[in-house]
C-alpha positions as CSV (number, residue, x, y, z in Angstrom):
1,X,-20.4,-11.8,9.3
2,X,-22.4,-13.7,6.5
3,X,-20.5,-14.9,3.6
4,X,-21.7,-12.3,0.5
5,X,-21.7,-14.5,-2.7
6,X,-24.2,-11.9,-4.3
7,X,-23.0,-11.2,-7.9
8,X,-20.1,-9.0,-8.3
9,X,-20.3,-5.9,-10.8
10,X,-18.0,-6.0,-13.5
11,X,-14.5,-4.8,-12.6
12,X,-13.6,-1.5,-12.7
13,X,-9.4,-1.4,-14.3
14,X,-8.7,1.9,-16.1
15,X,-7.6,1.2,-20.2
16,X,-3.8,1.9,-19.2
17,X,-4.3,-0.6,-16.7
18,X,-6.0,-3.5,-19.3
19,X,-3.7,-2.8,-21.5
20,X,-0.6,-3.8,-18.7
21,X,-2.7,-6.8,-18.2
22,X,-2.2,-8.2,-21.5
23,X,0.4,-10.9,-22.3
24,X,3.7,-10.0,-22.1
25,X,7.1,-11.8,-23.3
26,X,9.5,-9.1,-23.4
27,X,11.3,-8.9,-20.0
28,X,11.4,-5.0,-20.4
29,X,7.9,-5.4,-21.4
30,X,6.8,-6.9,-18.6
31,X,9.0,-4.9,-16.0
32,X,7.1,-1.9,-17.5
33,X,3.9,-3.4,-17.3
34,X,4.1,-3.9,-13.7
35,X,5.2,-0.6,-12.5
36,X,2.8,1.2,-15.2
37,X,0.0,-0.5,-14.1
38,X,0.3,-0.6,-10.4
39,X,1.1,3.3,-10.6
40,X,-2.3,3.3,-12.6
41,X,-4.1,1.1,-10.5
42,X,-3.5,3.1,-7.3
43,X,-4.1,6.5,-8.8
44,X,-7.1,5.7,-10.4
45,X,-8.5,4.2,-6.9
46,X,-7.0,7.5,-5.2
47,X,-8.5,10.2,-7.4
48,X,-12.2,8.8,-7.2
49,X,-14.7,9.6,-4.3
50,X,-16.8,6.6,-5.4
51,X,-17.1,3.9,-2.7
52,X,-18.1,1.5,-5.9
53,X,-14.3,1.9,-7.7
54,X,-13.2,1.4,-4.3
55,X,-14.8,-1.7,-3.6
56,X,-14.1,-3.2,-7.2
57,X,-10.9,-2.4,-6.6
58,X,-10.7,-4.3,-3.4
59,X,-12.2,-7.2,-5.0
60,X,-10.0,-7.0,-7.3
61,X,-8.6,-10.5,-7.0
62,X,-11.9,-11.9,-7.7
63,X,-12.2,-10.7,-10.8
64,X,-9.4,-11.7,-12.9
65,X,-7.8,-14.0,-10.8
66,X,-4.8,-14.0,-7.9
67,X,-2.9,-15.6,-11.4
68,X,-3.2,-12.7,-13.5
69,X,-1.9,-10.1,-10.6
70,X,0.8,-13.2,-10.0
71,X,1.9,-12.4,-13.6
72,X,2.3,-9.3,-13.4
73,X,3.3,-8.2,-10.5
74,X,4.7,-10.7,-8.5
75,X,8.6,-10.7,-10.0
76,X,9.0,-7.4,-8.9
77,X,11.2,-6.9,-6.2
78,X,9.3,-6.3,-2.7
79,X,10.1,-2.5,-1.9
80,X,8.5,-1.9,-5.3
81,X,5.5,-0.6,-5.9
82,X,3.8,-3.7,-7.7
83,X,5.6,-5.8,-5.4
84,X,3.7,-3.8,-2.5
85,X,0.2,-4.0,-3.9
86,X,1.3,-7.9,-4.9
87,X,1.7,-8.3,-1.5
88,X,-1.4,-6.9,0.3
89,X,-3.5,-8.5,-2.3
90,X,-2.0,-11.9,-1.7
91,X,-2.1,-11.2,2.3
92,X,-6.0,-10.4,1.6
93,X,-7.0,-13.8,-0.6
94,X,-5.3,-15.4,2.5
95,X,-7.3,-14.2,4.7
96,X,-10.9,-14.3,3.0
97,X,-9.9,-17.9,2.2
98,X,-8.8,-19.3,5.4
99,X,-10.0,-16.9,8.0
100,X,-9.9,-19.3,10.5
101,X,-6.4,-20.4,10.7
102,X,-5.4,-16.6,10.2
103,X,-7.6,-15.6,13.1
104,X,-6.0,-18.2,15.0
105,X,-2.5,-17.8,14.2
106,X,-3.1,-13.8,14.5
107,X,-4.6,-14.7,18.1
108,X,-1.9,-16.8,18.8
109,X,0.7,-14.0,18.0
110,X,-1.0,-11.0,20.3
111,X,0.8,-11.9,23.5
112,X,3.8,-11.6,21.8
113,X,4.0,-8.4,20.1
114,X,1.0,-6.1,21.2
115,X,2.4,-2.8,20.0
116,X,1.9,-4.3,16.5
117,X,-1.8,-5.6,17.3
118,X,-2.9,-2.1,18.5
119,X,-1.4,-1.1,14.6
120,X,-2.7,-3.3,13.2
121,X,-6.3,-2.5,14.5
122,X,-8.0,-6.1,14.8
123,X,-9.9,-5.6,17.7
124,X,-10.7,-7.4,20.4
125,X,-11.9,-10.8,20.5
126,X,-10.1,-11.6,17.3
127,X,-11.8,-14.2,15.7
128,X,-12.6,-14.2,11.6
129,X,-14.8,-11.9,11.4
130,X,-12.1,-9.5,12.3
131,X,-9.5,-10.8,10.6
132,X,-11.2,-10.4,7.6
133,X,-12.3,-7.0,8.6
134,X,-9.2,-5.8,9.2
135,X,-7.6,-6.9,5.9
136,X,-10.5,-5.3,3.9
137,X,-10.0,-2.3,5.7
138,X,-6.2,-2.3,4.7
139,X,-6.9,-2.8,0.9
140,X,-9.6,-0.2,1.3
141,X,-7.2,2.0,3.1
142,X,-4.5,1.8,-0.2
143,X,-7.2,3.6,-2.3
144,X,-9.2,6.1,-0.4
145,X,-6.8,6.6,2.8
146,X,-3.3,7.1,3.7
147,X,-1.2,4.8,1.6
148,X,1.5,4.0,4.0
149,X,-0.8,3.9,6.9
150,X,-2.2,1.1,5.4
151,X,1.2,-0.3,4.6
152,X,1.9,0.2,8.1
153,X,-1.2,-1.6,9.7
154,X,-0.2,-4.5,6.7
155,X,3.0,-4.8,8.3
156,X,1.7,-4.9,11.5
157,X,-0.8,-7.0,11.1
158,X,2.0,-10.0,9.3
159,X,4.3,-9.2,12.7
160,X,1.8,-10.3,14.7
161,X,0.7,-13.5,12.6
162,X,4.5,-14.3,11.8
163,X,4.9,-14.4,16.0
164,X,1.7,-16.8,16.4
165,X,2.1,-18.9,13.4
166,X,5.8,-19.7,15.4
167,X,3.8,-20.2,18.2
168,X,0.9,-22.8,17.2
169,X,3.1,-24.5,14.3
170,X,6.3,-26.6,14.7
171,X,8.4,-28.4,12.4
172,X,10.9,-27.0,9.6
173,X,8.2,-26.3,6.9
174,X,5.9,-23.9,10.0
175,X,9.2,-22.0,10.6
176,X,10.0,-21.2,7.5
177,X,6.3,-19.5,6.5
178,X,6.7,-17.4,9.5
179,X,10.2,-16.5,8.5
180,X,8.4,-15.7,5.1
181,X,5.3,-13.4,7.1
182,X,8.3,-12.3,9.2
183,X,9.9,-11.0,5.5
184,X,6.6,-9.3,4.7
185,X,6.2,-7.5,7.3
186,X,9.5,-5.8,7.1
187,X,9.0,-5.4,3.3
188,X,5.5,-3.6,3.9
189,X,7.1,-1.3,6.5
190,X,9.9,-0.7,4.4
191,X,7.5,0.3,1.2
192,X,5.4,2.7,4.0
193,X,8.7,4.3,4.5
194,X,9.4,4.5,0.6
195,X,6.2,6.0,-0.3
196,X,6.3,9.0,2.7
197,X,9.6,9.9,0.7
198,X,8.1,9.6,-2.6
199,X,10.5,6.7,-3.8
200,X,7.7,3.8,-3.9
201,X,7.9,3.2,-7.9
């Protein structure tokens, strides 16, 4: 897979959604914010047919910044909505940045919990090219597939790189990040479970 650095089309966020980004001081202002425009966000991705919104929406990150989502979504507690979508945008950037070390941590953490891998849907060889496949296909999945299916592969897909990154890594500071991937995964499957019983908010 070549790297595309082609130009990016200007992003796609619906006005509810800008106006959520905006600067907020107010705790109850911001709390609002968050859940408002993550509920926005992920209907507005889900009601369109248009691969483009989909794609903007994927690339969302590169557009106004892992910061600005950081703001607003990333105090929310995990089995939230926002703190859901936080999450598998923040898994994403990982990936597309460092596809390398995630392809070999994910690699590493196969042997060790396979059920997870086949969820997850990496493929075989997994090398970068699939990790970063994978993880596109799981942020594409939130907006024009089944939400917690996606949520599902997300959680399966930190399970497996949470087993290798134990595996390949030592030392205190290695353990606790895949305690940390370890906590995402469960938070992902958890949200999957919220959102089949309509109590993801």
């Amino acid at each position: 897979m070549t790297d595309d650095r082609r130009p990016r089309r200007p992003g796609f966020l619906p006005p509810a959604a800008l106006e959520a980004l905006g600067g907020r001081t107010d705790p109850i202002e911001a709390l609002h914010a968050a859940h408002e425009s993550a509920a926005v966000l992920l209907h507005a991705g889900r009601a369109t047919d248009d691969p483009a919104v989909t794609e903007r929406l994927v690339a969302l990150v590169d557009q106004i910044g892992l910061d600005t989502l950081a703001d607003l979504w990333a105090r929310r507690p995990a089995r939230t909505l926002p703190g859901a979508l936080w999450r598998l945008y923040v898994l994403h950037t990982w990936v597309l940045t460092d596809p390398y070390g995630a392809a070999r941590e994910y690699a590493a953490g196969i042997r060790f919990t396979e059920p997870n891998h086949v969820v997850a849907g990496a493929g075989d060889p997994t090398g970068p090219d699939e990790v970063r496949r994978v993880t596109d296909e799981i942020l594409r999945g939130v907006f024009d597939g089944d939400f917690a299916i996606a949520l599902e592969r997300a959680a399966a897909f930190c399970h497996v790189v949470a087993a290798g990154r134990a595996d390949v890594s030592s030392g205190a500071e290695a353990a606790i990040q895949a305690a940390r991937m370890q906590t995402m995964a469960e938070d992902l499957a958890a949200c999957a479970r919220l959102w089949r019983s309509d109590d993801l908010h």
